[in-house]
N, C-alpha and C positions, 0 to 999 in steps of 0.2 A: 574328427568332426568338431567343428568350431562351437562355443555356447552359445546361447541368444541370448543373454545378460551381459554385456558388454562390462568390463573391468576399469577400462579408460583406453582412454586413443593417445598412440604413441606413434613418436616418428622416430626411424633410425637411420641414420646418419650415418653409411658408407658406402667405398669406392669397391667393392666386392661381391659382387652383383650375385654370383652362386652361391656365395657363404651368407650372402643376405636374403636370398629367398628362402634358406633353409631356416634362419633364425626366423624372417616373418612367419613362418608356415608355423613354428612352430609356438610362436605367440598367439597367432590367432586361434591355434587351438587349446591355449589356456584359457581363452574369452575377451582378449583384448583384440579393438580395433587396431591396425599397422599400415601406416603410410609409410613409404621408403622416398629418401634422395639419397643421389650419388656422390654429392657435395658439400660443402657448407653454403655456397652461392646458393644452389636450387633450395636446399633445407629454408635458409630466409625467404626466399620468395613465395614458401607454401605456409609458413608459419602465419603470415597473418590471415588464412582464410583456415587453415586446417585448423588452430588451436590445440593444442595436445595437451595430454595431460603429463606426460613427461617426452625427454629427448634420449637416445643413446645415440652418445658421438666417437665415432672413432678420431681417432689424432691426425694420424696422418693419411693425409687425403689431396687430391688435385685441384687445383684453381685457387682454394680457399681449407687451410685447414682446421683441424677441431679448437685448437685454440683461438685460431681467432674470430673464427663460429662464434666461439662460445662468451669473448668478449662482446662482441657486436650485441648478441640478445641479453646481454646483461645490462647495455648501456640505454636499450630501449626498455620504456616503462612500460609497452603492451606483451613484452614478452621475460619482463627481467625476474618472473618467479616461478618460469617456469623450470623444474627438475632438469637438471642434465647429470646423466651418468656416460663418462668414460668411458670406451674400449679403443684396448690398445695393447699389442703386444710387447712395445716398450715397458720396462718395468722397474727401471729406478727413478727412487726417490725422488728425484730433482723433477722429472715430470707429473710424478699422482699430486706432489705439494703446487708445479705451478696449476696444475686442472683445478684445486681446490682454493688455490689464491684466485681466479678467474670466478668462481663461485657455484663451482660443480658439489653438488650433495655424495657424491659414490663414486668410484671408479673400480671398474673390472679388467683384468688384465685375459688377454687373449691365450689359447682357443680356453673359448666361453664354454662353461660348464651350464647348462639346459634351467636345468632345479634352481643352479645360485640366480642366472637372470633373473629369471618368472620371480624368485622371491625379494631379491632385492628392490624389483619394479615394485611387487603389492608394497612394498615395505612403505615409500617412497610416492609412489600414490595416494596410500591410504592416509601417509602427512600432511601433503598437501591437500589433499580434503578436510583434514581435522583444523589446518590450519584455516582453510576457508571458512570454515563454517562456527568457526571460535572468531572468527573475525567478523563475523555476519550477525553474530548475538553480542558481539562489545557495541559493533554497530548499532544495532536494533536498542541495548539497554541504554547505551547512551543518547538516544531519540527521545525514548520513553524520561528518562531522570530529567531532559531538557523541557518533554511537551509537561510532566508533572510538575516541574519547577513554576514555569508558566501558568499549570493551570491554578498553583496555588497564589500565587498574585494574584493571578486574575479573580476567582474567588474571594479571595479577602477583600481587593478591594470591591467588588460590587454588592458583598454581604454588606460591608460594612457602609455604603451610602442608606441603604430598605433598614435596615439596624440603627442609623443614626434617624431618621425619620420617626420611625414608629418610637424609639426612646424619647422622642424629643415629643411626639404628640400626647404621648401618656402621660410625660409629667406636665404636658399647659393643662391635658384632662383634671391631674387628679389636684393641681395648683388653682383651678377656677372652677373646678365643677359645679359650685353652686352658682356662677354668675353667667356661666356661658348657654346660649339659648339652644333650646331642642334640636331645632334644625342643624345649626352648627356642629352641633355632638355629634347625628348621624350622618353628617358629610366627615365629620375626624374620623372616627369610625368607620367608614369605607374604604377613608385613604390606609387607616391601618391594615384593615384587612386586605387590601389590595397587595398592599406592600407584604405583606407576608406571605400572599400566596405567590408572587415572583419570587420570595426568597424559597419557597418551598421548591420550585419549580428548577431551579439552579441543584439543589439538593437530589432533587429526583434523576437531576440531566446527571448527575458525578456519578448514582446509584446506574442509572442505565449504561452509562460508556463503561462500568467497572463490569456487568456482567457481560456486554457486548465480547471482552477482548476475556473472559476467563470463561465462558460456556459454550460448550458444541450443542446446537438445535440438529435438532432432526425437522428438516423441511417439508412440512405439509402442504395437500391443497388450498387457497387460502378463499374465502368467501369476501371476495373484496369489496360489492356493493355494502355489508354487514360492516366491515373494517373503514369508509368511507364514512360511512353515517356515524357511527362511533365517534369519530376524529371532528366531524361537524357539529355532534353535541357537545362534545365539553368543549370547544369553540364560540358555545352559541353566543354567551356573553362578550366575545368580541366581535363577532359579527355583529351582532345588535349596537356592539357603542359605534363601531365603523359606520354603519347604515350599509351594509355591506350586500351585496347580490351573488350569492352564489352557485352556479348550475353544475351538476354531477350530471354521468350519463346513466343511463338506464339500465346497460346491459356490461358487462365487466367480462373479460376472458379470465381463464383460471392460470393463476401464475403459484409457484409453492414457495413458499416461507415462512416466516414467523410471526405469528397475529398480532402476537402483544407491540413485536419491533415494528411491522409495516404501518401499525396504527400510529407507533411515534412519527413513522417517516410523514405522515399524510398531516397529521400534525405541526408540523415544523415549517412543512410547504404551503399549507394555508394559510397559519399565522404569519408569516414572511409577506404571503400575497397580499392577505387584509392589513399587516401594517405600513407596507412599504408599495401597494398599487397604489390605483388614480383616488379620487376624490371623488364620489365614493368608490369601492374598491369593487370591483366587476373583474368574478374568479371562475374559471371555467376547468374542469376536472374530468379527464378523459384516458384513455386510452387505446396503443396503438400497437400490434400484433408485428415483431419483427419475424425475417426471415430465416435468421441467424437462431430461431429455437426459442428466442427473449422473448418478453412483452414488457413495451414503453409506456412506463405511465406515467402523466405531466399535468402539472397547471399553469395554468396559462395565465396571468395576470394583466390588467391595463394599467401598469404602472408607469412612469417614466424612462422604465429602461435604464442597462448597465452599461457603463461604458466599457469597450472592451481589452484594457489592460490591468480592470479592476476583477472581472471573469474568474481568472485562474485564480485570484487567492480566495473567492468566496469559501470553498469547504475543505482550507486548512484552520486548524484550530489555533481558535484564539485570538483571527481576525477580524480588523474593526473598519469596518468600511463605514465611516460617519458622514461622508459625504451624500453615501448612496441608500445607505440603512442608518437605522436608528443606532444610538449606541445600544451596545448588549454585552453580555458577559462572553459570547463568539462560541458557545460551543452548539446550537442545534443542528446547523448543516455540515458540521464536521460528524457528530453523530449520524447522521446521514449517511454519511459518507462511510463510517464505517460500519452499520449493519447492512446498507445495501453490496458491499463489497465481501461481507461473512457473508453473506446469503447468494451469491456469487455474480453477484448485477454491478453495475456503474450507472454513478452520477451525474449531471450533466446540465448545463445552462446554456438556452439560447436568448441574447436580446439585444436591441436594435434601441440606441437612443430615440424617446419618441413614441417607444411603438411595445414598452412592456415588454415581459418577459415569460420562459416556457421554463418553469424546472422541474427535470424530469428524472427517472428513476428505470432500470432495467431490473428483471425477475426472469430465469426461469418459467420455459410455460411448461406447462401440464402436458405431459406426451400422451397424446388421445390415440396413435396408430395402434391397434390392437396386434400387429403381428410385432 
């Protein structure tokens, strides 16, 4: 009886139609999928739709034999890593060395011993996994070393424009303080303060993206009109310099995530709206119940709209759309982007030169079927 845990899917590769149903029969019942060809002709023609996780080729075979099989998939880059192990009843030298010049991992010499297959296969699978997945984490670190490289430029210099300001305001303060007029002081004074709380805010964004990628949340229901209002208060003071209009809806469906995260998300999309809508900024805050299990929730801004080969880079990090957006240090809609993606949702932008923009957010909804 076959396992339901599949081992890997393999094709084997001979002209021996009864001695190959008994090896299949006998692989499937180690737990491995088995496609068979009778060829090496047919064998390519199923490889690019089957994908295996390895090949067993016999040698000598009609139309097309194992060697040149096994050149052919070595010279294609969609099939050139994948395992092939030899069978063959031939058994000198001159042949295991050419299968291994062609670039075969193993070779077995025929009649097949049951035990040595099955284990040479796991052997030889479990490689080629180890190798995928050691390739998947060079991959992965070297992303992370390139997006960290970037995001410390990026950082230094934008600390350091709020850094040179406020250095520079404290010393005209502490250089004129007796001469400069009241008024004037608490307009410097503002600007400092201001300036520092952008610098805070870059600070807080590097603390959130750091616990984003090294914390597992446990997904609750979320009280989103509560998490909306939140995001709109410590907002107030730019909606107030914008003269800004902002309408939320009434009534919220329950999607589950993380409070503290969904508050940044709602945050990042209104600030976007009121810096970068119309004159004054008219922001509308809604949500929309997909069929797929989601729930879409989006703001809608009357801004001028993004042109749409500017789209796709908005929430990679570190981009600077100065055309369409203010300058910025680029990381809020990347953060976005990556708690709504922990949280198991996608991000997403619609907009129409002209005619402002929707950016929106997916969640998990709340499974209400009681059965």
């Amino acid at each position: 009886m076959a396992k339901e845990d599949k081992k890997g899917t393999l094709l084997i590769v001979d002209d021996g139609p009864e001695y190959l149903e008994l090896l299949c029969d006998f692989l499937r019942s180690e737990g491995f999928a088995v496609s068979m060809a009778k060829n090496g002709q047919v064998a390519l023609a199923q490889i690019e739709t089957l994908k295996p996780d390895l090949i067993l080729l016999d040698v000598v075979m009609p139309v097309m034999d194992g060697f040149e099989t096994c050149r052919r998939l070595k010279e294609n880059d969609q099939t050139k890593d994948i395992p092939v192990i030899f069978m063959t009843g031939l058994a000198n030298t001159a042949d295991k060395v050419k299968g291994f010049e062609l670039g075969a991992v193993d070779h077995i010499t025929k009649p097949l011993q049951p035990e040595e297959v099955v284990a040479r296969i796991t052997t030889h699978v479990t490689l080629k996994n180890l190798q995928k997945s050691l390739h998947q984490q060079i991959t992965e670190r070297d992303r992370l070393i390139a997006e960290l490289d970037t995001f410390a430029h990026t950082v230094a210099h934008d600390l350091k424009s709020p850094l040179g300001i406020i250095g520079g305001y404290i010393s005209f303060l502490l250089d004129n303080w007796s001469t400069i007029p009241p008024g004037q002081v608490e307009e410097l004074l503002q600007t400092i303060a201001q300036t520092s709380y952008k610098m805070s805010n870059i600070v807080e964004e590097l603390l959130l993206l750091a616990s984003i990628r090294q914390n597992e949340i446990k997904v609750q229901p979320l009280d989103m009109g509560h998490i909306v209002n939140e995001a709109l208060l410590r907002l107030d003071y730019l909606i107030e310099q914008y003269q800004a209009e902002v309408k939320a809806a009434d009534d919220w469906p329950v999607a589950l995530g993380h409070t503290q995260w969904i508050e940044e998300v709602w945050v990042n999309y209104i600030s976007n709206g009121l810096k970068y809508g119309g004159q004054p900024p008219c922001l509308e805050l809604g949500a929309s119940p997909q069929k797929n299990g989601l729930i879409c929730f989006w703001v809608r801004d009357n801004g001028p709209g993004l042109p749409l080969d500017s789209q796709p880079q908005l929430f990679m990090p570190f981009t600077r759309l100065d055309q369409t957006r203010a300058k910025g240090h680029g990381l809020g809609l990347s953060i976005v982007q990556h708690i709504v993606e922990k949280l198991g949702g996608k991000v997403g932008v619609e907009s129409n030169m002209g005619q402002g923009s929707i950016f929106s957010f997916t969640l998990p909804a709340v499974d209400t079927d009681p059965g």
